[in-house]
N, C-alpha and C positions, 0 to 999 in steps of 0.2 A: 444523518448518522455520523456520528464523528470517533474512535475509538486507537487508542495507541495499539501499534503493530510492532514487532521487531522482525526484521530479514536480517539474517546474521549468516547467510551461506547462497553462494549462486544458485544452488535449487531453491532454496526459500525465494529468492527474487523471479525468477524463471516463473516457476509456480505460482505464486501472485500474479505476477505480468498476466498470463496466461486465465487466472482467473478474471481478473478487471476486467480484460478485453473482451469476454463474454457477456460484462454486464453491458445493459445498452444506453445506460446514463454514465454520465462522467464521472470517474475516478479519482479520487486526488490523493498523492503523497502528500504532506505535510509537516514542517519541521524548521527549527530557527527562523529563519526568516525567507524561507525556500517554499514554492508550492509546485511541484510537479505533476502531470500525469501520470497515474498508476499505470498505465497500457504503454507507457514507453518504459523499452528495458533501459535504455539508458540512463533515463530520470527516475528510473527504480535501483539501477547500481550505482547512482549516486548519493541516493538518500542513504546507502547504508554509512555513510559514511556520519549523517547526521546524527548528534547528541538522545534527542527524544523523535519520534517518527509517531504521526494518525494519519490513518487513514480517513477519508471524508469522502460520504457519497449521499445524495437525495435522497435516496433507498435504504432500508436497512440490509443488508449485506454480510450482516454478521453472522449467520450459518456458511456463508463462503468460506471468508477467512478466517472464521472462528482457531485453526489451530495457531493463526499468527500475532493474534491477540496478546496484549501483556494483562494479566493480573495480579 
């Protein structure tokens, strides 16, 4: 599953973090040329900084994050 997010405020990243880390496969930020861990906050308040941002997990996961989905 791969779907564009945006985190546009430290609770939008917090709240993500916080979701990811509950799932039990791996997480991924992704963006220009950057691939982060979703379950690090770090590498989650760094993406906001990135142009376009997806999300990417083995799972579909998209009733998690569904409110941080762009459409």
């Amino acid at each position: 599953m791969k779907v564009q997010i945006t985190l546009e405020t430290m609770s939008d990243v917090t709240e993500f973090v916080s979701i990811a880390t509950r799932v039990p496969e791996p997480v991924y930020l992704v963006g220009d040329d950057f691939r982060v861990s979703a379950k690090s906050l770090l590498g989650a308040l760094c993406s906001m900084e990135w142009n376009e941002l997806w999300c990417e997990c083995s799972v579909d996961i998209y009733s998690k994050i569904e409110k941080f989905v762009v459409l």
